[in-house]
C-alpha positions in Angstrom: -15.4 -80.2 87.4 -13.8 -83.3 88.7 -12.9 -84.6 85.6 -11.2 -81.2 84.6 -9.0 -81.6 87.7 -8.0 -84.9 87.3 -7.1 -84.2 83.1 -5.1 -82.0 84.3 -3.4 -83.9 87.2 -2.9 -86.3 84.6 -1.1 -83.6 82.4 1.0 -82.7 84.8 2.3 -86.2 85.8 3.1 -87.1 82.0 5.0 -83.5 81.5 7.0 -84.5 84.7 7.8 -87.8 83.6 8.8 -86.3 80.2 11.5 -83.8 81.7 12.6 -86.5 84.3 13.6 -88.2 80.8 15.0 -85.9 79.0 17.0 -85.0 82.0 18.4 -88.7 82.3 19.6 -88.7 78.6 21.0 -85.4 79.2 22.9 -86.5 82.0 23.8 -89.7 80.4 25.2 -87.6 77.1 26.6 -85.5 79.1 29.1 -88.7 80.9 29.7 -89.6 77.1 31.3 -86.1 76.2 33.2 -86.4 79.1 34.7 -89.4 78.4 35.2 -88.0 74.5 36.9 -85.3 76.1 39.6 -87.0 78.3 40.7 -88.9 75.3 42.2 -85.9 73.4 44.6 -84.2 73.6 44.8 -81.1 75.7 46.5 -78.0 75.5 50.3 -78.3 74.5 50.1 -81.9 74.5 51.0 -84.3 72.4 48.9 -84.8 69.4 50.9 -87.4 67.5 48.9 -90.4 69.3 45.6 -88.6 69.9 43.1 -86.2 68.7 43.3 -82.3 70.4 40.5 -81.4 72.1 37.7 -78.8 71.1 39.3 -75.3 70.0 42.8 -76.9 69.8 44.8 -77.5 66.8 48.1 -79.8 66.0 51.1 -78.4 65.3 52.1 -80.9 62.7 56.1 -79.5 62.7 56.1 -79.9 67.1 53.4 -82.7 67.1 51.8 -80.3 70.3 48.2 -78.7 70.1 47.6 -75.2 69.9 44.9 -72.8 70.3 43.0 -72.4 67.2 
């Protein structure tokens, strides 16, 4: 019986370790995007010099992004 208890303790430490991890690279992806994100260009913004963001487009004839 004691060994049950502790195979499981043991479960449960290694599946909380294993979500604390995947949390981190979460977090740390999620800083990346960020950083993507405040690189490109945002809504009626320029577009000639930089990308438009997500669900923009550029508006080759104004040079400005646009919603898609």
């Amino acid at each position: 019986m004691k060994i049950a208890i502790v195979v499981m303790l043991l479960f449960v430490a290694f599946s909380a370790v294993t979500l604390a991890e995947k949390s981190i690279e979460n977090a740390a992806l999620d800083l990346v995007e960020e950083k993507a994100r405040q690189r490109c260009a945002g809504p009626f913004k320029s577009c000639v010099s930089r990308k438009c963001c997500l669900d923009w487009k550029c508006n080759n004839e104004k040079g400005v992004c646009f919603p898609s």
